[in-house]
C-alpha angles and dihedrals in degrees: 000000000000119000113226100237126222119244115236107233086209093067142041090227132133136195114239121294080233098061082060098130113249093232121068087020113247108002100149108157158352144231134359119105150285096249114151094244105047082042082063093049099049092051096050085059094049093255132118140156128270118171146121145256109283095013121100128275095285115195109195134193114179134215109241100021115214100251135188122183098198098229082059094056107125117203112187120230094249078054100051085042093060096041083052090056101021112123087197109115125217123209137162134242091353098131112350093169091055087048090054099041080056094047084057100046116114111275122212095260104053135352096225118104134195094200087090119183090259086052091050082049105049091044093044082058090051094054101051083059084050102237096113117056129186122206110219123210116201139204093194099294101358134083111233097173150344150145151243152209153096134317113199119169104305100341128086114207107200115208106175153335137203135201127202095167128022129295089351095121085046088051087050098043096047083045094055100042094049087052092041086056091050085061105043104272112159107180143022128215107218090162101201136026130271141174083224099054095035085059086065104049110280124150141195117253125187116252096251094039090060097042087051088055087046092057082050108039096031097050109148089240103054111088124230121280082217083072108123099006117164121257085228139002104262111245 
């Protein structure tokens, strides 16, 4: 049986993806923190936290990672009805810690979150170093729905969405993934499977395979495919 490993709070380092426990799938380590920088180095290896109030500090890569290549994204035609009449408004990096606070909120299923203050915090840093982006949906002036999560070189790592009317994250995440293929993105982290996502086209990737796309698609030189994003879909 695999031993979860430490981290050690003086490096940045990680153990391999591959020595991720079977069950419960993914649990990899323990411990360290959610500096900025040791946050970027856990998601160019495919890796990110996920705990509770209360628990450690938990780091996860799963075994088969959600995937979406944007040219697979598949949008139904009472979808695409709907995108064609909605009067919702997308925009981009508008209000990324509202977006987060919603993301926390209590769902109907459980009241326990995993987007802990010192999570809010740590990806509100990241933003501001623009490295984490949120995707707004708006009724007028208020915000029904959105997402989250990291763009690193070619690759979008989605962290999570909220709804507060129908069908508004699925307006934000076809939106952003329509804008994220205009600019070179080649691949979405969705982490885990949904019925929601695999109605979109997700799709399940081994966990090599997926680390091999991330030392392609991650690589420190290649810029963000969030560069040059719009501040809102034109009307």
């Amino acid at each position: 049986m695999t031993e979860l490993r430490w981290l050690d709070p003086d490096t940045l380092d990680f153990p391999p993806s591959s020595e991720a426990l079977a069950s419960p799938n993914g649990l990899l380590a323990v411990g360290g923190d959610l500096a900025p920088d040791r946050l970027i180095a856990a998601y160019r290896r495919g890796i990110f936290p996920w705990y509770e109030e209360g628990q450690p500090l938990l780091w996860w890569s799963p075994d088969p990672r959600t995937v979406l290549a944007p040219s697979a994204l598949h949008v139904s035609r009472s979808m695409a009805k709907f995108l064609r009449k909605t009067r919702f408004q997308v925009t981009f990096d508008q209000d990324f810690a509202a977006v987060m606070r919603a993301c926390a909120e209590p769902r109907d299923y459980t009241d326990a979150t995993w987007i802990t203050p010192d999570m809010q915090h740590a990806y509100g840093q990241l933003h501001q170093r623009n490295i984490a982006h949120s995707v707004e949906v708006w009724d007028g002036t208020e915000l029904v729905g959105g997402l989250y999560g990291i763009a690193l070189g070619k690759v979008f790592f989605g962290e999570s969405m909220f709804s507060r009317r129908s069908n508004a994250s699925k307006t934000g995440f076809i939106s952003l993934v329509r804008e994220l293929r205009q600019r070179g993105c080649e691949l979405i982290d969705c982490q885990m499977p949904t019925a929601h996502l695999e109605s979109l086209g997700a799709t399940p990737l081994s966990r090599a395979a997926f680390a091999q796309a991330l030392g392609v698609l991650c690589h420190e030189q290649i810029p963000s495919c969030w560069q040059n994003m719009p501040a809102r879909i034109p009307d």
